[in-house]
DOPAVO-752252 format. One line per field, with one value per residue (C-alpha): residue number from 1; residue in one letter; x, y, z. Coordinates in pm, 1 decimal. Layout:
! DOPAVO-752252
k: [NUM/...]
r: [A/...]
x: [X/...]
y: [Y/...]
z: [Z/...]
! end
This chain:
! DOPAVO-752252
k: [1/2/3/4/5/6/7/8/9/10/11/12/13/14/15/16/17/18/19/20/21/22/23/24/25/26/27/28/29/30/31/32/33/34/35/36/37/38/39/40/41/42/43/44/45/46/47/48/49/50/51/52/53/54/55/56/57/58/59/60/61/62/63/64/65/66/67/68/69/70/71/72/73/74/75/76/77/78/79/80/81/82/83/84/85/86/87/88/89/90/91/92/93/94/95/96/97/98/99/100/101/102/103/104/105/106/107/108/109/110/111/112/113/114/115/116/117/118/119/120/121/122/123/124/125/126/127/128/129/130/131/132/133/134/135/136/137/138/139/140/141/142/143/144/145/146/147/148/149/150/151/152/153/154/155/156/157/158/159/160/161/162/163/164/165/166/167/168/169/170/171/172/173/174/175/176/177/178/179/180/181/182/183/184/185/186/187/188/189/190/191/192/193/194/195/196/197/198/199/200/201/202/203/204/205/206/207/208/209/210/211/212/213/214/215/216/217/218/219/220/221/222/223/224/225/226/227/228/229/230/231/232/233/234/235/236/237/238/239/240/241/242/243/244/245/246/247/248/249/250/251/252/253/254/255/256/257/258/259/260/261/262/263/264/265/266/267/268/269/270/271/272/273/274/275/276/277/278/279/280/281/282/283/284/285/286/287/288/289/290/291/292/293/294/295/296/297/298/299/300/301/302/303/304/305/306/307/308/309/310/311/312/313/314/315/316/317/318/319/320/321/322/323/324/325/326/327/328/329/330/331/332/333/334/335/336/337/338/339/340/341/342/343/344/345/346/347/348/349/350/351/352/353/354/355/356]
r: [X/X/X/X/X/X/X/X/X/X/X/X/X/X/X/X/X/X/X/X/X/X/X/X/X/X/X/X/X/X/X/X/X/X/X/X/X/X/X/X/X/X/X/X/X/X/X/X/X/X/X/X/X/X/X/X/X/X/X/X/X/X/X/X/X/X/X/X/X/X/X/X/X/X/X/X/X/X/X/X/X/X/X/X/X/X/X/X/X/X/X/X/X/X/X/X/X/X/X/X/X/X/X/X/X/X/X/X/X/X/X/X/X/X/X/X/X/X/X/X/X/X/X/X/X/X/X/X/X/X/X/X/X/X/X/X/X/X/X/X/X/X/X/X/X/X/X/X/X/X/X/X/X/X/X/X/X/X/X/X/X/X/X/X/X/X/X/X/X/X/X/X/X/X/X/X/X/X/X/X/X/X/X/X/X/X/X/X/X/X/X/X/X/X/X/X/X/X/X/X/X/X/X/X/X/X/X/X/X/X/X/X/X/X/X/X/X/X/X/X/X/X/X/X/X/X/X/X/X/X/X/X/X/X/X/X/X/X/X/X/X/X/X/X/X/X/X/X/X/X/X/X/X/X/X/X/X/X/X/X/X/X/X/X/X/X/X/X/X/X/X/X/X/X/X/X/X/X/X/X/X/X/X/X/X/X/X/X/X/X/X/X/X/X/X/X/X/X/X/X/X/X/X/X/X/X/X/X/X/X/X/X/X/X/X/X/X/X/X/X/X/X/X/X/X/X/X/X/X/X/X/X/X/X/X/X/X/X/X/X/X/X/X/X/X/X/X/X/X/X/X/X/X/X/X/X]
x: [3209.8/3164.8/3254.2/3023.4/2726.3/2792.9/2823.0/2472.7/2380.2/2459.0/2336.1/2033.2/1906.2/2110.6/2067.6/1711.7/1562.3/1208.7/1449.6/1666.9/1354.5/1234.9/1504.8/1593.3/1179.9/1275.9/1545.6/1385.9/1105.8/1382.1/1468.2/1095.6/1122.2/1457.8/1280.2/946.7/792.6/449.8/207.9/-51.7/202.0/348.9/11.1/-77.3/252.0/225.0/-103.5/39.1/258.1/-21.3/-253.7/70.8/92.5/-264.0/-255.2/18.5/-164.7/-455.7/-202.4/-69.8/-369.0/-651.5/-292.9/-109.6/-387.4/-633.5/-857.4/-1075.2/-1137.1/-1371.6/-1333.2/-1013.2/-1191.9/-1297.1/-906.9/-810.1/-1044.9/-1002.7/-643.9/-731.0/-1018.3/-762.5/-499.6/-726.0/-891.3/-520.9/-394.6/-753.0/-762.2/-464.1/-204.7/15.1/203.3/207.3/491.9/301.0/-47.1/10.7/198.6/-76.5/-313.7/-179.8/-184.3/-507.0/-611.0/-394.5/-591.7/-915.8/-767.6/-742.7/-1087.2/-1260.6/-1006.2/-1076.9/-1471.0/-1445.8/-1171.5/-1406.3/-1560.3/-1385.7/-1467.6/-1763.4/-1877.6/-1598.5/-1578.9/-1938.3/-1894.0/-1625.0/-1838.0/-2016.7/-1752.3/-1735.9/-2122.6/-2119.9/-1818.4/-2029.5/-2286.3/-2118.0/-1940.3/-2268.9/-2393.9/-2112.8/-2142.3/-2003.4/-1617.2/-1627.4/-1791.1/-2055.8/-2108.7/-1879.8/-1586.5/-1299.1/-1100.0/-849.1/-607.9/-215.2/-22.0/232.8/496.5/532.9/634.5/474.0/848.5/932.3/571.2/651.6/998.8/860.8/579.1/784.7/1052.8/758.5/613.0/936.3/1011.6/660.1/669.3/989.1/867.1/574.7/762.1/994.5/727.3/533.5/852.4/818.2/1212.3/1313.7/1631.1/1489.4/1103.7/935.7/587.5/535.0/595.7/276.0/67.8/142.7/18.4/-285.8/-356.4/-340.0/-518.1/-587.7/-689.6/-373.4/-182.1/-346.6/-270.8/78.7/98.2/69.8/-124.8/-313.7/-526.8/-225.2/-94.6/-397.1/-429.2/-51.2/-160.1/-487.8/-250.5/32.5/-232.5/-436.5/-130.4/16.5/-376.7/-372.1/-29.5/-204.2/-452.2/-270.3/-68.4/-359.7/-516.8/-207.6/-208.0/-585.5/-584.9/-949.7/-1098.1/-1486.2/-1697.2/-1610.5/-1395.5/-1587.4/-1738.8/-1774.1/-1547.9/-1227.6/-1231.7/-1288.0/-1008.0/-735.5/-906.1/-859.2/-506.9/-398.7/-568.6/-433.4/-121.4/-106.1/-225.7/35.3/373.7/286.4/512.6/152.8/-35.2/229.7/243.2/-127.4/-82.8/149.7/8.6/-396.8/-399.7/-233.7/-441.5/-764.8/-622.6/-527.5/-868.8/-1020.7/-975.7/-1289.1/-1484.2/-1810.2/-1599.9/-1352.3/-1487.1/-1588.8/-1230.7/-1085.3/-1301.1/-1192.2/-840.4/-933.8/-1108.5/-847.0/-564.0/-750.9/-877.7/-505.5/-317.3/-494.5/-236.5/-179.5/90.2/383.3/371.5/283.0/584.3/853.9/731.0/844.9/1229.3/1297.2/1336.0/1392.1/1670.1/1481.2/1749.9/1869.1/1477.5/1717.2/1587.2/1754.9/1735.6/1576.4/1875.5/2115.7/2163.6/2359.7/2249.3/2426.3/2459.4/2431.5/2562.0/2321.2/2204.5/1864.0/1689.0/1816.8/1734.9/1361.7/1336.2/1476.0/1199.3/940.1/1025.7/1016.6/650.2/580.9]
y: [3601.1/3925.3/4076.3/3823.0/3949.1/4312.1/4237.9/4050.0/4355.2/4575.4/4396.5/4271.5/4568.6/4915.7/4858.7/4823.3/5180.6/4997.7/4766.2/5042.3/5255.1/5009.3/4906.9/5262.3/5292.7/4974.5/5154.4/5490.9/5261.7/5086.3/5462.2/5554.7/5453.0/5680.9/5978.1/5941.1/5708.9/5880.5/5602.5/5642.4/5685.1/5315.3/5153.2/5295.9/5220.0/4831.8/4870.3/4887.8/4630.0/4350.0/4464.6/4495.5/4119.9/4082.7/4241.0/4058.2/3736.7/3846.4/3983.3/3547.6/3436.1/3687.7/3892.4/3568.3/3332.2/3544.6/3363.7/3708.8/3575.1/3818.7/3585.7/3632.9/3779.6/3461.8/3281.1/3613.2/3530.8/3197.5/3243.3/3552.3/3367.1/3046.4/3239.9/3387.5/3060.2/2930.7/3273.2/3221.9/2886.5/2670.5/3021.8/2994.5/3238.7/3464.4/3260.1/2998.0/3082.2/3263.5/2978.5/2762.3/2984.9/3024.3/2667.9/2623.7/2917.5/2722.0/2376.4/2573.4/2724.3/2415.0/2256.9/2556.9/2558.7/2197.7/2233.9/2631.4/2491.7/2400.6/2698.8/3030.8/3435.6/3560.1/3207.8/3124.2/3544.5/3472.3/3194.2/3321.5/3590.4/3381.7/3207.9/3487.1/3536.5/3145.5/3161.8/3454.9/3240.3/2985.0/3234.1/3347.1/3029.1/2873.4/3096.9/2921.5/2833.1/3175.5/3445.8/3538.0/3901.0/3986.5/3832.3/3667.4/3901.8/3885.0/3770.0/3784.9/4123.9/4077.6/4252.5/4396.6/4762.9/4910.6/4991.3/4597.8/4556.1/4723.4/4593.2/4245.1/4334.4/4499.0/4202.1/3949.0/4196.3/4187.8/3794.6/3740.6/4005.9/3854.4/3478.8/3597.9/3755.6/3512.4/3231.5/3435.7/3588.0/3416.8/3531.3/3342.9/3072.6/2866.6/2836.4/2791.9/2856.0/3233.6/3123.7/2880.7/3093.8/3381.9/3089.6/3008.9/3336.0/3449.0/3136.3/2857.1/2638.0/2688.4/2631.5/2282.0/2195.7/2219.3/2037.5/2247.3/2116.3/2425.2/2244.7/2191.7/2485.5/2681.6/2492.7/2607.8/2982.5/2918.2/2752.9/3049.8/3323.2/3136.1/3099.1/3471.9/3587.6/3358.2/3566.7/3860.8/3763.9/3610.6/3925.1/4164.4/3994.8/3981.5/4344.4/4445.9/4198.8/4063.0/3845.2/3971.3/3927.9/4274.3/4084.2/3895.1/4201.1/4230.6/4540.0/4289.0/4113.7/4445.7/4622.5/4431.3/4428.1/4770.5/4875.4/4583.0/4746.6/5092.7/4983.1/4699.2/4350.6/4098.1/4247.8/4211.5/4520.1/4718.3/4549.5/4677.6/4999.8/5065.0/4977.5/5214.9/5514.9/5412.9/5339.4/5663.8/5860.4/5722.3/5791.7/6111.8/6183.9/6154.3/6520.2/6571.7/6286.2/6365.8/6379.8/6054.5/5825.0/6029.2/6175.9/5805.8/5694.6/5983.4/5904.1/5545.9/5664.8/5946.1/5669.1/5384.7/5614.5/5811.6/5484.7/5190.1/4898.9/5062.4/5316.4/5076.7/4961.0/5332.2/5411.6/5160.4/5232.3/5536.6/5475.3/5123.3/4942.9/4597.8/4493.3/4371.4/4118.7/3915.7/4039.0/4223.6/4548.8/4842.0/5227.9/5426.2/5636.6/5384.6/5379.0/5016.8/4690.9/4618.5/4248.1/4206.3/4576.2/4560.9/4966.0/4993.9/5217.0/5053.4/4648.0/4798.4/4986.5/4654.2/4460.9/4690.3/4693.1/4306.0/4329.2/4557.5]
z: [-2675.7/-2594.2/-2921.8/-3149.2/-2888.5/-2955.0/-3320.0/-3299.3/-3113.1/-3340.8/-3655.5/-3530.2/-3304.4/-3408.3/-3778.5/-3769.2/-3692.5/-3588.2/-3318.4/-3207.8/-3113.7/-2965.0/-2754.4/-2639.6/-2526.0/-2357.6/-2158.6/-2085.7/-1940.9/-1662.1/-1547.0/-1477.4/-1103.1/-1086.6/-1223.6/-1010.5/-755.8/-739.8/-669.3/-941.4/-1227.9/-1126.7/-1102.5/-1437.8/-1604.4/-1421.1/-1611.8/-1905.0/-1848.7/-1789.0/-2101.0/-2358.1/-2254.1/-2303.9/-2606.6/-2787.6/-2691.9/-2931.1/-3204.7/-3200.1/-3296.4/-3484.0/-3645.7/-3768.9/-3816.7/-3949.9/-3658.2/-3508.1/-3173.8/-2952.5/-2627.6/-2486.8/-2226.1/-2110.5/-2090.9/-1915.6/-1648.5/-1620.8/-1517.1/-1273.3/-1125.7/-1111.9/-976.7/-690.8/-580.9/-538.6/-346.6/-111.7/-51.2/-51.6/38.1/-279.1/-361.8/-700.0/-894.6/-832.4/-906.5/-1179.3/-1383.0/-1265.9/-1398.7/-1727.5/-1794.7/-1689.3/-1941.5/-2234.2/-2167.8/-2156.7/-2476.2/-2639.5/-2517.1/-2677.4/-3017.9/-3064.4/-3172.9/-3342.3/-3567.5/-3815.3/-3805.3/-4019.2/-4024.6/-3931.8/-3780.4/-3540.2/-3424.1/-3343.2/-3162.3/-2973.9/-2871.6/-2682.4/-2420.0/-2169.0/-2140.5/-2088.3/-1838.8/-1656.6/-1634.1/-1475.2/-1236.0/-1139.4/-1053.0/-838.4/-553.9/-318.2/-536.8/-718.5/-512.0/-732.4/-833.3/-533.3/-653.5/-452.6/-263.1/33.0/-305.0/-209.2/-372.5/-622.8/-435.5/-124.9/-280.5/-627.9/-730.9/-695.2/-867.6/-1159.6/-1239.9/-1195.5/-1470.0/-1697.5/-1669.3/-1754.0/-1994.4/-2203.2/-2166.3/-2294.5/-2597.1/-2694.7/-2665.4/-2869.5/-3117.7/-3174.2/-3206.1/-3500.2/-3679.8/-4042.0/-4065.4/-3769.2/-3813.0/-3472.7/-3465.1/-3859.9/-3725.7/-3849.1/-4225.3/-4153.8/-4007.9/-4271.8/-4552.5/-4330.0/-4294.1/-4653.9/-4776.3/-4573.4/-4852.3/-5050.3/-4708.6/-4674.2/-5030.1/-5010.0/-4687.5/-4395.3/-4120.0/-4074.2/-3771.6/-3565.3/-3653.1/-3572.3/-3201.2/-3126.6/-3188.2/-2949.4/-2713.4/-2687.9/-2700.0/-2405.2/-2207.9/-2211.3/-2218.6/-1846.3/-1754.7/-1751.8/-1578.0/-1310.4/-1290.9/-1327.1/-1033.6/-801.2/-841.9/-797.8/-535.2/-631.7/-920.9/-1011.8/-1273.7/-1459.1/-1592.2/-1837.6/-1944.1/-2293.1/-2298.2/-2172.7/-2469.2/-2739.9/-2535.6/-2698.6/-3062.4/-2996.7/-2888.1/-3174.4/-3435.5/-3308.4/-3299.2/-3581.4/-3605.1/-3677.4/-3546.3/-3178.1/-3139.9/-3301.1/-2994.9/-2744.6/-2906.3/-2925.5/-2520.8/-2411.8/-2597.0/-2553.6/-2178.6/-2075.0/-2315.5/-2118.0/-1779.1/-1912.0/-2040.5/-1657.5/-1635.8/-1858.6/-1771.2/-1998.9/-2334.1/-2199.6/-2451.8/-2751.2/-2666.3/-2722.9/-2996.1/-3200.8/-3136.2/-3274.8/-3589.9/-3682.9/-3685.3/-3860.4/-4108.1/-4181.6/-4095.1/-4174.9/-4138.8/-3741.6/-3617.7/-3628.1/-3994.2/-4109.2/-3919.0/-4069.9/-4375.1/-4321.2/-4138.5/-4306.5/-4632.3/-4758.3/-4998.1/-5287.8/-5324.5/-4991.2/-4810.1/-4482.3/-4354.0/-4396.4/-4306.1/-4514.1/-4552.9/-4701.6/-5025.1/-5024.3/-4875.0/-4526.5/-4652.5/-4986.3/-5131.1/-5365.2/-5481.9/-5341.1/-5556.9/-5837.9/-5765.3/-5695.6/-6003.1/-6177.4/-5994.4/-6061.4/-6433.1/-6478.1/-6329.3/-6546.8]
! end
């Protein structure tokens, strides 16, 4: 058993230079507490953690579906605010009301899929625009249940240390990435969903001619990006200890447009990615407080203008290749297919020739 797992291991992880990067960044990120413990690091780095999951939850639906969705502000909130009202008032605790919360963020998911499915581009991105100003209003006007402009405080901490904080973020940040990933990989054996959403997103039409059911299809992305949107949120509140209105600021639901884009839309590794190196940059970027955001915004630019397609696809373009034959990824330094043997310069020049 153990030899067949280090096999899959080492064909599924080490022979991919994008994986094995990856999973080595993985493991440098385990050691951080070992190296330093200073406070503000950890809370920036837990940070991270929360927004990579929030992040990946956009890359499900707007990188897969080709459904641009500018409210996930709104099912981030409704989990923290969810999450809070069940820490305040009935004494749950975080394992608890965070679930809770996320489930609560998937059905509101689903109630506002169910009407801006029959709307496409620039007409559902509008509309979805529009659901955190309405859930602000409706925070502002329910004093009494959600605190108003004041917010709920007095919300339970995640942990009792920021050590045991940050492992237990990480740990969810990584189970969620992976569940994410494996739900939208087109090349997966168990879950077929990522070669539908790859046909919806490259023409819908087409997709519903040859039999996908691009409506249900299209509710199971809003579903899984509401539900790991609402586990950030439950986390993100469990570690500011307060749910307020900031958070259905406008800016909550561009941030992960943002670091996706940065990073890459549909490989929810680019959304991660764009996370761990935007984030830092802006905390970084207090030192000089006047230039912070033209600072940032010409960090933005520069890549989408050098690297269009994101940092992660620029940068497997430039360590991997596929075998023109069996479709497997290779480094770009072999020469030979690792499965099929087949020359890899040669098979591409043969392919490029018959398009010719």
């Amino acid at each position: 058993m153990i030899r067949g797992l280090y096999k899959a291991f080492q064909g599924n992880i080490m022979a991919i230079p994008g994986r094995a990067m990856a999973f080595f960044c993985l493991l440098l990120l385990c050691f951080v507490p070992l190296v330093t413990q200073e406070p503000y690091i950890l809370l920036v780095l837990i940070f991270v953690n929360v927004f990579a999951i929030y992040a990946a939850s956009w890359d499900v639906l707007a990188g897969f579906t080709g459904q641009f969705n500018m409210g996930q502000g709104a099912l981030f909130a409704i989990a923290a605010y969810t999450a809070a009202i069940l820490s305040r008032d009935l004494g749950w605790v975080p394992w608890a009301t965070i679930p809770c919360g996320a489930l609560v963020a998937m059905l509101a998911g689903f109630i506002i899929a169910i009407p801006s499915m029959r709307l496409r581009g620039t007409y559902f991105t509008l509309v979805s625009l529009t659901f955190p100003l309405i859930l602000a209003g409706i925070v502002l006007v329910f004093v009494d249940f959600t605190g108003g402009e004041k917010g709920i405080s007095g919300v339970s901490a995640l942990c009792q240390s920021r050590v045991a904080a940050y492992y237990t973020t990480f740990i969810v940040m990584v189970a969620s990435v992976l569940a994410m990933w494996k739900f939208t990989d087109a090349r997966s054996s168990l879950i077929r969903t990522g070669l539908a959403f790859r046909a919806i997103q490259e023409d819908e039409i087409s997709a519903r001619c040859s039999g996908i059911d691009t409506t249900r299809y299209k509710l199971a992305a809003f579903g899984v990006s509401a539900f790991f949107a609402g586990i950030s949120g439950g986390l993100y509140v469990h570690v500011m200890r307060v749910a307020g209105p900031m958070m259905l600021d406008l800016l909550w639901s561009f941030s992960p447009i943002i670091w996706t884009i940065f990073g890459g839309m549909g490989t929810i590794g680019g959304a991660v990615t764009g996370v761990f190196v935007l984030y830092p940059v802006m905390e970084l970027l207090r030192v000089i407080p006047e230039l912070r955001m033209f600072v940032y915004a010409c960090l933005v630019v520069l890549i989408i203008l050098f690297m269009p397609e994101g940092i992660v696809p620029w940068a497997r373009d430039k360590i991997e290749k596929q075998c023109p034959r069996c479709k497997l990824i290779n480094a770009m330094s072999r020469q030979e297919c690792r499965a099929c043997g087949a020359h890899l310069h040669t098979e591409r020049k043969k392919l490029e020739t018959v398009k010719d």
